[in-house]
N, C-alpha and C positions, 0 to 999 in steps of 0.2 A: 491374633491374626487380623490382616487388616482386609475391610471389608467394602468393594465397590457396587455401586448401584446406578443403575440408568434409570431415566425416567424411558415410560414409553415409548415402543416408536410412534414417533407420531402417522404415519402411516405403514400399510399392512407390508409394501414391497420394503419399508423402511428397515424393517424386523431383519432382511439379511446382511444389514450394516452391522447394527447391534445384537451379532452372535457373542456366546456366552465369552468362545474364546478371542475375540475382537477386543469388547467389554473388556477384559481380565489383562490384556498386555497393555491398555490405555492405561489400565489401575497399577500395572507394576511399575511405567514410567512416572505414573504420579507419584510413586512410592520410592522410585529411586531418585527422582529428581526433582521431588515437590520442594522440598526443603531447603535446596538451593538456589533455588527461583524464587522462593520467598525471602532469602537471606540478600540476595542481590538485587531485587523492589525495594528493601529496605534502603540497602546500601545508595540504591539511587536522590534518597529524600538527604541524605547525609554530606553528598559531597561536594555543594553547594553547585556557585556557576561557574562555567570551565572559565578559565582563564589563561590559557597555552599547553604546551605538548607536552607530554607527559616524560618527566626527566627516567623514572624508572624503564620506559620501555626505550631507550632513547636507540641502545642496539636492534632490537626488531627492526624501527625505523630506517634504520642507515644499513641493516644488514644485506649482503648478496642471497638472498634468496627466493627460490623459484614455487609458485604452485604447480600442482600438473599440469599437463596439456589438455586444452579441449578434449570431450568426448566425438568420435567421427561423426556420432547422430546427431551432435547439435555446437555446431563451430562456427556456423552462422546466423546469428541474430539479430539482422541488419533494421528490422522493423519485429516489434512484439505488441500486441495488441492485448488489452485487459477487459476481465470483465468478472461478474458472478459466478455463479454455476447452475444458473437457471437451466433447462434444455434445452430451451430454443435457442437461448444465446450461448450456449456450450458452440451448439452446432455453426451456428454464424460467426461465431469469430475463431473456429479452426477454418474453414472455410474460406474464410477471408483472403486469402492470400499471405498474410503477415507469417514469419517466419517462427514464430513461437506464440499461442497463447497463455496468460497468466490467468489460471482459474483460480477466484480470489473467494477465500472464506474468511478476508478481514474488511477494510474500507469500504470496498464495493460490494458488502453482504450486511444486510439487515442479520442479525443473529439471532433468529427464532430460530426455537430445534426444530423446524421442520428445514429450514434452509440447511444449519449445521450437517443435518444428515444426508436429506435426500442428495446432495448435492454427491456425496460418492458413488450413488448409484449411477448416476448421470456419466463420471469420468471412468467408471469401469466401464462403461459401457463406450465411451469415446476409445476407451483405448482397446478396445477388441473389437472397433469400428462399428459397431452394432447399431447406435444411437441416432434412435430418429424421434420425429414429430411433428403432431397434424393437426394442423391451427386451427381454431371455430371456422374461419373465412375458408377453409378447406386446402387452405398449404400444407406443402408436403416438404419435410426437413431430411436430409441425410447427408451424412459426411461425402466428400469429395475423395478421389483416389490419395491421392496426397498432402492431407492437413496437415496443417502447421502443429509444433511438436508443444506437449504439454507439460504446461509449470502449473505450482499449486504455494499459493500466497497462506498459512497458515495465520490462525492471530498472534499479536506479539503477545510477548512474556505476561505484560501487564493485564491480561484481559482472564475473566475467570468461566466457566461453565456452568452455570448453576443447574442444568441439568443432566451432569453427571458427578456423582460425590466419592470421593473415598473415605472413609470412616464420618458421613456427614458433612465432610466441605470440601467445598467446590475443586473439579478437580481444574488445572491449565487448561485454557482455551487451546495455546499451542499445542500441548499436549494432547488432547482430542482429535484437531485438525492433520496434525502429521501423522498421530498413531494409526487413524483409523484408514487415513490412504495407504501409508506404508502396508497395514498389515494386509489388506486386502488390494493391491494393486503394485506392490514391487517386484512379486515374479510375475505378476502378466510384464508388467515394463521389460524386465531379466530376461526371458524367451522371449520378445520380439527385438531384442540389442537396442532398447530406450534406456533413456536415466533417467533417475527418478530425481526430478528438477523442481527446485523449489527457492521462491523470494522469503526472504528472513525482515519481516519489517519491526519498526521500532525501539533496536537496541542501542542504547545508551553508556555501555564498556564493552572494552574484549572480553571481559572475564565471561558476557552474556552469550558471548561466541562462543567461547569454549565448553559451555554446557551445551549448546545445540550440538557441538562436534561430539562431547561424550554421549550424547542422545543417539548420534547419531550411529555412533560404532556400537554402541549397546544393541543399535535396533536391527543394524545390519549382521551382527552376531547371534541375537534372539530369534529372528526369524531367517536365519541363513541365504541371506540375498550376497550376489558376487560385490568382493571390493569395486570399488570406482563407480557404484551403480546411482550413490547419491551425491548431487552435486549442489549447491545452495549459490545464489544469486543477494546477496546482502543489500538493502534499502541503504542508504546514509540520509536517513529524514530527520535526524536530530542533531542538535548543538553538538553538544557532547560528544559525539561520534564521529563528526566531522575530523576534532582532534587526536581520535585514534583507526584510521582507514588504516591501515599498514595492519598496524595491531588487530585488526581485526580480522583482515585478510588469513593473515598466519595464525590466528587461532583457529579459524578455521580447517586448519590445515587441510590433506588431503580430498576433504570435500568441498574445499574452498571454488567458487566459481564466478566471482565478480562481485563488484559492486553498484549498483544505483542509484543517479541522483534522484531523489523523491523531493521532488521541488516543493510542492505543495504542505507538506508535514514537515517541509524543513523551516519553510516562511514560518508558520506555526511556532516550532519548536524555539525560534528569534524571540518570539513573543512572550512565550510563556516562562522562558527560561528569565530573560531579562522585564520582564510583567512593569514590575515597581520601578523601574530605571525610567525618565523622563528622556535620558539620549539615545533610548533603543525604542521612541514611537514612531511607527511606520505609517507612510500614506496610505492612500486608496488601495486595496490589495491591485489592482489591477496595473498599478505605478510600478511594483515589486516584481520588474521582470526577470529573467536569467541574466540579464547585461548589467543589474545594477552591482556595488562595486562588490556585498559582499556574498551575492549569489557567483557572481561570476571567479572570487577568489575560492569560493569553496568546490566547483565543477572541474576548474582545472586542478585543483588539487587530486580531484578524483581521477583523471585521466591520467596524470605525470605518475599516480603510486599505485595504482592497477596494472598498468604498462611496467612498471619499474618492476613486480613482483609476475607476470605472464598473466595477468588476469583481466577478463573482462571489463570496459569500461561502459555501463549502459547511461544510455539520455532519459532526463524525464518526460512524462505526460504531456502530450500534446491533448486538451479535454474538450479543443476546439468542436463541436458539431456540427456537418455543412446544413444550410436550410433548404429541406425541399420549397420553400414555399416563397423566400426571399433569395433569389436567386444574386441580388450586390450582399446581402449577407453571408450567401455561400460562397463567393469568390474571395471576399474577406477570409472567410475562415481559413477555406484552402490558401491565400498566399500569408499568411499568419503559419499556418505549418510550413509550410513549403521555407520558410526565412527562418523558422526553429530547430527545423531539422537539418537544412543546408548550413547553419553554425555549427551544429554539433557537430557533423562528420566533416568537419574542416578543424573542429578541435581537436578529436583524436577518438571520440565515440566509436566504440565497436557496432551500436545498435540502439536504439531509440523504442520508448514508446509509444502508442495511442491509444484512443478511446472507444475509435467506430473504427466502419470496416470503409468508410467513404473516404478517408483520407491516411489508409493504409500505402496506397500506391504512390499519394506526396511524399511522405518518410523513407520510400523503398528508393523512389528515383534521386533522391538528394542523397543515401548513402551510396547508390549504385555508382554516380558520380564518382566519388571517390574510392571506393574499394574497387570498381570494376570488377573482376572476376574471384578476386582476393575474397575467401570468407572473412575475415576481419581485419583490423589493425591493432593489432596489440604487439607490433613490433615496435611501432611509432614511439619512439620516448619524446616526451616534455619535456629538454634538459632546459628547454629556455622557461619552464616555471619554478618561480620563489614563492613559496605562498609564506605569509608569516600569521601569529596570531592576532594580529591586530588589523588584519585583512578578515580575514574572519569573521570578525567580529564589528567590522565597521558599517553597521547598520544605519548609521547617524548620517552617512553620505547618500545612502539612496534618495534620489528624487522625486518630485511628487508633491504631492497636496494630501488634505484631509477634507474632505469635502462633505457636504449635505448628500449630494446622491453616490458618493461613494457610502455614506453609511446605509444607504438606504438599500441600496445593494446587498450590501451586508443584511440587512437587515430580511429583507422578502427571500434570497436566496437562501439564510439561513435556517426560517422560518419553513419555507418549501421543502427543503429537505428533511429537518427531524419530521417531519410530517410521512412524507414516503418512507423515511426508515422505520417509523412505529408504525406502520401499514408491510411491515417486511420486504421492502423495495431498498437495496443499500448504494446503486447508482441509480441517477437518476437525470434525464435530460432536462436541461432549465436556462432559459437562455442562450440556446444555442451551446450550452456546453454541461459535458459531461461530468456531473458533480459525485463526491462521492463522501464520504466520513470528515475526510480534512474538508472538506470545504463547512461540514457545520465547527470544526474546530477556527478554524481562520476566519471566518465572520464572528462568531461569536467573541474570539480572543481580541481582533482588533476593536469590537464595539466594548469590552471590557477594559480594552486598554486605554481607548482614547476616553472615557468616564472617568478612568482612574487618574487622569492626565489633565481634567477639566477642558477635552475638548469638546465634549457635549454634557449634558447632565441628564440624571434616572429619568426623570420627566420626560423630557424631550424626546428620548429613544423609546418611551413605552409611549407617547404620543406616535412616531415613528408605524412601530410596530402596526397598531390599532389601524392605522391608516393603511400600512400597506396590506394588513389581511383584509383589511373591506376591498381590495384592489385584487387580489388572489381571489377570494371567493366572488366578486363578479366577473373573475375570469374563465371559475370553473365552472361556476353555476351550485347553488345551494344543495343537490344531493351530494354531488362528488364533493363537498366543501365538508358536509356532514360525515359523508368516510372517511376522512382527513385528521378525526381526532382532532378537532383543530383547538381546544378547550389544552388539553394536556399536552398539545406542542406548546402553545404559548406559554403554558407552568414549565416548562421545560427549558425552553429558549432562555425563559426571562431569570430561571435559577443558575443556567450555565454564563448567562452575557450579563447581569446585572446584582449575581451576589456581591456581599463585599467580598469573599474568598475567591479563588480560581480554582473551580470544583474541575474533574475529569467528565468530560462530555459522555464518552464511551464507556465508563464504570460505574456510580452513580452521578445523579437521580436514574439517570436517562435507562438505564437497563433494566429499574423494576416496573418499567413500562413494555418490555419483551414479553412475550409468550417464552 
């Protein structure tokens, strides 16, 4: 008989997450579906790099077929706002105005157990409106009468728990993250007529979709929540996946609920997929915008086969942050949204992200434009889009440079974050913008790759490094430099950006630096 174990709660109110019978359905999902989550990780390392559509699904692709209909609770999500599940910022980005918040227990969460868990107590307590909080400076936090409706970003396939085992190893991260909402938070959602909404990030085949759908009917059947209660919102932040959106949509099936471009993990995914390739070196990440040729062949893709099958088409990450304090930086920021979010919803976006709640209203008023009173446009077909695979894939045409301060960039931004992440901080502001997991993947992979490409040499970028942390710590000042860890970010950094191998940032080294 197979046998589950929690570590600790990490705190006392922690203990009514991890009840016995919470614990016990998290272990029978690792027991029904551990084995085939590790069978298709495998499958991932085997199937090399994509290279066009897939001839076997070629029907799904072209076929007339419909997902459900929106649910009435949530058929508008012209702006969605992201964030951790901290409680202060639980409270401030439902608040916010934004039509939906994503509570994220992947990129934008540092992964100590104490985040993994408490973070449920926090959205039970959002979702029976209960949830407040009272800052040292003496604020006072509580929900507004009508917040924005909540999503819960689980981690992808690939990521493992080490502080919950079934028979001694590790049980899914994902697993964890959806079990322990689902079981503790799908009939409060059920009695107040919510769906139990969630972003699926990181998957690499349909076949990855079709195990969250059997996940998902198992969990709706085990703990007897009503049909149609769960609805899932699909990332498309990798290669690979790019070239099965349809296929994925329909694996989904009846929990199917869109898909999103995750700009940032997809630039990434460019990278790492094609690493060793000299015609897939990309400039300055900042050159790598949504217009260039093969972001923009992969976005409309996303709109023409969303629409084509009834399903949501969301926009990415605006991570812009306005500055209280530079006010021509703030105006920058805002008309930098305001020009991202008015392409989208002229492309055929149902709804768009953000990062803060200060340029919520940018996103709201450039979709309102266009939908006017309409909750979404997912009637809108793209018949005028052909995407091919060699659109796709054509990274060699993006424009730009390689530059000294674009690596340098890379290089303190990168630096700055694993820093806040090994302090349990998983976004983080820097630079006026909103960084979060991909951004230590995208600094590090591009400084990986232009070494590997002999655009700079190990020397140089660890000369780099050295110089910009004497620049970061006379920013912060020597104590807050010394909370920084700042010894074992740079082991870090420099094992993720400067192996000869392309290690996983998010798996090891980097995670047996977690609590």
């Amino acid at each position: 008989m197979s046998h589950v174990k929690a570590a600790a709660p990490p705190t006392d109110a922690a203990a009514q997450i991890l009840t016995d019978e919470a614990i016990a359905f998290v272990g029978e999902l690792q027991e029904r579906f551990g084995a085939r989550r590790a069978e298709l990780l495998a499958a991932r390392k085997q199937r090399g790099k994509p290279s066009g559509f897939l001839d076997e699904t070629r029907e799904i692709r072209e076929g007339d077929w419909q997902v459900p209909p929106p649910r009435p609770d949530y058929e508008d999500r012209r702006a969605e706002i992201t964030g951790p599940t901290d409680r202060k910022l639980v409270i401030n980005a439902l608040n916010s105005g934004a039509k939906g918040f994503m509570a994220d227990f992947e990129d934008a969460n540092s992964p100590t157990w104490q985040n993994q868990v408490e973070g449920h107590l926090n959205l039970i307590d959002a979702i029976e409106g209960t949830i407040t909080y009272d800052s040292a400076d003496g604020k006072h936090y509580e929900l507004i009468e009508n917040p924005a409706t909540l999503l819960v970003r689980p981690r992808g396939w690939h990521l493992p728990e080490k502080h919950l085992t079934l028979d001694g190893e590790p049980v899914a991260g994902a697993l964890m993250d959806f079990g322990l909402y689902a079981f503790h938070s799908g009939h409060r959602l059920a009695a107040r007529d919510k769906g139990l909404y969630l972003y699926l990030p990181k998957m690499e085949h349909h076949e990855e979709a079709a195990l969250w759908n059997d996940v998902f009917t198992f969990t709706r059947e085990s703990l007897g929540l009503p049909a149609g209660l769960i609805r899932a919102t699909v990332l498309i932040e990798t290669l690979p996946a790019a070239f099965q959106m349809a296929e994925i949509i329909h694996a989904l099936g009846e929990h199917s609920y869109g898909l999103n471009a995750g700009r940032w993990d997809y630039i990434f995914s460019m990278i790492k997929v094609f690493r060793d390739d000299p015609d897939f070196v990309l400039p300055d990440r900042n050159d790598v915008k949504m217009t260039v040729p093969f972001m923009k062949a992969y976005t409309e893709l996303l709109v023409k086969t969303c629409h084509e099958h009834g399903a949501f088409a969301m926009g990415g990450m605006a991570a812009l942050i306005p500055s209280r304090k530079d006010e021509a930086a703030n105006q920058r920021a805002i008309e930098a949204v305001k020009a991202d979010k008015e392409r989208e919803a002229k492309a055929g976006f149902d709804g768009t992200w953000v990062a803060h709640p200060d340029v919520v209203q940018t996103a709201l008023d450039a979709f309102d434009e266009v939908l006017g009173n309409r909750p979404n446009q997912i009637d809108k077909q793209r018949y005028d889009v052909e995407v091919t695979a060699d659109q796709l894939l054509d990274a060699g045409s993006t424009p730009g440079e390689i530059t000294e301060e674009g690596l340098r960039s890379d290089v303190n931004v990168g630096f700055q974050y694993i820093s806040f992440w090994l302090g349990g901080r998983g976004a983080a502001g820097i630079n006026n913008l909103m960084e979060d997991a991909a951004t230590a993947e995208i600094s590090r992979s591009q400084i990986w790759q232009w070494v590997k490409h002999g655009k700079f040499d190990r020397d140089h970028v660890r000369k780099v490094l050295d110089e910009e942390m004497e620049k970061i710590r006379a920013e912060v000042g020597d104590e807050t430099w010394q909370k920084g860890r700042p010894e074992e970010t740079k082991r870090i950094f420099e094992q993720v950006a400067l192996s000869d191998e392309f290690p996983d940032f998010l798996t090891l080294p980097a995670y047996e630096y977690i609590d």
